[in-house]
LUMDO-62054 format. One record per residue: x, y, z of N, C-alpha, C in turn; residue number from 0; residue in three letters. Coordinates in nm, 2 decimals, always signed. Atoms other than C-alpha are relative to their C-alpha. Example, Ala and Ser with C-alpha at 12.3 -4.5 7.8 and 13.67 -1.06 7.14 Angstrom:
% LUMDO-62054
n.X_n.Y_n.Z_ca.X_ca.Y_ca.Z_c.X_c.Y_c.Z_k_r
+0.09_-0.12_+0.00_+1.23_-0.45_+0.78_+0.09_+0.12_+0.00_0_ALA $
-0.09_-0.11_+0.00_+1.37_-0.11_+0.71_-0.08_+0.11_+0.08_1_SER $
This chain:
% LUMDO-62054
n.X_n.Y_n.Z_ca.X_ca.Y_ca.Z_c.X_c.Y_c.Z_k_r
+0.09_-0.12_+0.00_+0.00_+0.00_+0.00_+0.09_+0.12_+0.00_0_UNK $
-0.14_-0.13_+0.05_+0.16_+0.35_-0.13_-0.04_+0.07_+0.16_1_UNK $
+0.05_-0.07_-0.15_+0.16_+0.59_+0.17_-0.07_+0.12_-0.02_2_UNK $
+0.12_-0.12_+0.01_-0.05_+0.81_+0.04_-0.14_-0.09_+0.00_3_UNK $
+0.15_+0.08_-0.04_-0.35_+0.55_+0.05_+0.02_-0.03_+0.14_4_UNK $
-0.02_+0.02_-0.14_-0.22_+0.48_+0.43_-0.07_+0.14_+0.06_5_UNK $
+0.03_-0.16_-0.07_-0.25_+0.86_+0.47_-0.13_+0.04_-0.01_6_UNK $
+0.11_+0.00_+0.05_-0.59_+0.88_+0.30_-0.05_-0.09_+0.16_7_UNK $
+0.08_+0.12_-0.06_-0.72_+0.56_+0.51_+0.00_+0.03_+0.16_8_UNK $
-0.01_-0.01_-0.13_-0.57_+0.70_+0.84_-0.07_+0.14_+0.03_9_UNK $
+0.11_-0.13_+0.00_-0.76_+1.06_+0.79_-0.11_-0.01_+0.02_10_UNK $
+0.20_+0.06_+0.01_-1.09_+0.89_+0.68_-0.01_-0.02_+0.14_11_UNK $
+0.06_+0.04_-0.14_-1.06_+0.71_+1.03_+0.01_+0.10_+0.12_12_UNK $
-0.01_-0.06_-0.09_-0.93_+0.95_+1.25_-0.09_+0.16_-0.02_13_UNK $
+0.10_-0.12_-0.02_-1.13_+1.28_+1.16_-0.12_-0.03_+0.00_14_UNK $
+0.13_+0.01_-0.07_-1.46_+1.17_+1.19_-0.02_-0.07_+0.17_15_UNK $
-0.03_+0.06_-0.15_-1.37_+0.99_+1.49_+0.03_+0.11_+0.15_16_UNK $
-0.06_-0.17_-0.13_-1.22_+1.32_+1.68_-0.16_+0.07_+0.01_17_UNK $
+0.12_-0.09_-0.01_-1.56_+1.49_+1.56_-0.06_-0.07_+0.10_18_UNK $
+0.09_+0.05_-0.10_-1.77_+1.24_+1.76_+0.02_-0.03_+0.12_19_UNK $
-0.10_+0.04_-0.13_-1.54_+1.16_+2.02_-0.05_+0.13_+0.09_20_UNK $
-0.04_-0.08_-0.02_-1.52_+1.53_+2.06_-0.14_+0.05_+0.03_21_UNK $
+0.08_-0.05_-0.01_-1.85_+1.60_+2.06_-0.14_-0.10_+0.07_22_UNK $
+0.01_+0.07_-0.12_-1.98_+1.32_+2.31_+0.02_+0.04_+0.10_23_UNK $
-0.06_-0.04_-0.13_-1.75_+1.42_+2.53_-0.02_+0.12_+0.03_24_UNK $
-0.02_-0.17_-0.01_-1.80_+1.81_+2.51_-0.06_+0.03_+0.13_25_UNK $
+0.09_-0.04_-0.12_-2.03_+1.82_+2.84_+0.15_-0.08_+0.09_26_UNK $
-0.11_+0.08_-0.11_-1.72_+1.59_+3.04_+0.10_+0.08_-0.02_27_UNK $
-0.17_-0.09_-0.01_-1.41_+1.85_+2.88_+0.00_+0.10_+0.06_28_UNK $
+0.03_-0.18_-0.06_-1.60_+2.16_+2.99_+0.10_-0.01_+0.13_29_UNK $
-0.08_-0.01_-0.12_-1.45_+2.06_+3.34_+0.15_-0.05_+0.00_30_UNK $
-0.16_+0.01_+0.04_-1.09_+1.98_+3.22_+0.05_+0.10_-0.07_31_UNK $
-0.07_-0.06_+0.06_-0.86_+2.21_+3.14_+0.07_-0.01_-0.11_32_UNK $
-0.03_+0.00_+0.15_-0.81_+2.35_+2.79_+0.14_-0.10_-0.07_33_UNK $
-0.11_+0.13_+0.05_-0.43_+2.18_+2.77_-0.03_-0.14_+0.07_34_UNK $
-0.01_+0.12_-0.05_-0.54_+1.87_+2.89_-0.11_-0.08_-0.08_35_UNK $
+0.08_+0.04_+0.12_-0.84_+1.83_+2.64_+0.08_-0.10_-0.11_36_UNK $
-0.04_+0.06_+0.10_-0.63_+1.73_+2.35_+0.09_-0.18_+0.04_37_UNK $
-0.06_+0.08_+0.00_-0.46_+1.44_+2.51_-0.12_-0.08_+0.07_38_UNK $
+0.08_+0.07_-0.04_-0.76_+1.30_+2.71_-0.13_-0.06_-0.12_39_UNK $
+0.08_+0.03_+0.11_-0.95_+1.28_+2.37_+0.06_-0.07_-0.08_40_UNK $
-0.06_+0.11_+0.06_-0.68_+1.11_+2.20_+0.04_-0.12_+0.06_41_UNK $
+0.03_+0.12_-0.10_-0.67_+0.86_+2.48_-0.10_-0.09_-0.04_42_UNK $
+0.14_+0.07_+0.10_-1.03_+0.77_+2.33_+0.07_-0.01_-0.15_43_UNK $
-0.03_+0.05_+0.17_-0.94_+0.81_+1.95_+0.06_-0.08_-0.02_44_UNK $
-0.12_+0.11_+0.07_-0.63_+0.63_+1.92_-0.02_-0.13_+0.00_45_UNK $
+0.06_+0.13_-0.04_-0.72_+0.29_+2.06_-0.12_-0.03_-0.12_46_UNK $
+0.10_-0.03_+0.11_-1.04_+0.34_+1.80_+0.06_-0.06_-0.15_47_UNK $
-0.01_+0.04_+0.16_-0.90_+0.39_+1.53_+0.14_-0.12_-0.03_48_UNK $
-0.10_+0.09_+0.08_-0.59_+0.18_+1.54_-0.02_-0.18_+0.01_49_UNK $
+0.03_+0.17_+0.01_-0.76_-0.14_+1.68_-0.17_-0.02_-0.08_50_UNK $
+0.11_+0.01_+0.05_-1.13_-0.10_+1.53_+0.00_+0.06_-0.13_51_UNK $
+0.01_-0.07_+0.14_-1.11_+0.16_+1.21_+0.09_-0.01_-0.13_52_UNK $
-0.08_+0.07_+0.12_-0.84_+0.08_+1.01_+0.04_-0.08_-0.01_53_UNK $
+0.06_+0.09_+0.05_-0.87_-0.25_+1.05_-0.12_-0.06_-0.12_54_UNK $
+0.07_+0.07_+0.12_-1.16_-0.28_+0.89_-0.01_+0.11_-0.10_55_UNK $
+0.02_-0.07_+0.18_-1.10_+0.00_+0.63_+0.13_-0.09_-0.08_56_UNK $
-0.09_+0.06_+0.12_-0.79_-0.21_+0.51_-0.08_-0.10_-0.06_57_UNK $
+0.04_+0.07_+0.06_-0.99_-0.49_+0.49_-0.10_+0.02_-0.10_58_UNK $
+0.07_-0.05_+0.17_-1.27_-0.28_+0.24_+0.09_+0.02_-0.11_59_UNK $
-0.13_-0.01_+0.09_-0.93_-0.17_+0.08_-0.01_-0.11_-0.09_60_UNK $
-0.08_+0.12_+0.10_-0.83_-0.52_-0.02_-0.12_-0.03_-0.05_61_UNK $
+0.11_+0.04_+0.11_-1.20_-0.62_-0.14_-0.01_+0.07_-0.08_62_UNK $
-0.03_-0.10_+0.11_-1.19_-0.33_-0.32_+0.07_+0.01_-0.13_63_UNK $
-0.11_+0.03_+0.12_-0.91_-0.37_-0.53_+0.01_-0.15_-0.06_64_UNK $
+0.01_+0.11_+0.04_-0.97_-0.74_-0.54_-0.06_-0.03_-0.13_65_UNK $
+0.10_-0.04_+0.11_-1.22_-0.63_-0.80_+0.07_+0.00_-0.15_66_UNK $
């Protein structure tokens, strides 16, 4: 896989994922301070997307191209 389809595949998962993450959580950050937001929300994302989302977007990948 070129790394510009990696880079594609890892965008797709991770920016919708921050949006919802981020906006779930937005009533729980209010009481956390501003620098401490961005690392408690990638606490949630990361785990997400690297054991759940791009998993299964490689495997639409390969069906995909199987074609």
């Amino acid at each position: 896989m070129s790394r510009h389809h990696q880079a594609l595949m890892v965008w797709v998962a991770v920016l919708p994922t921050l949006t919802v993450v981020q906006l779930a959580l937005s009533g729980l950050l209010e009481a956390v301070p501003p620098l401490l937001r961005p690392p408690v929300v990638a606490t949630v994302v990361v785990p997400i997307v690297v054991y759940v989302l791009l998993p299964l977007l490689q495997r639409v990948r390969s069906r995909v191209t199987k074609r």
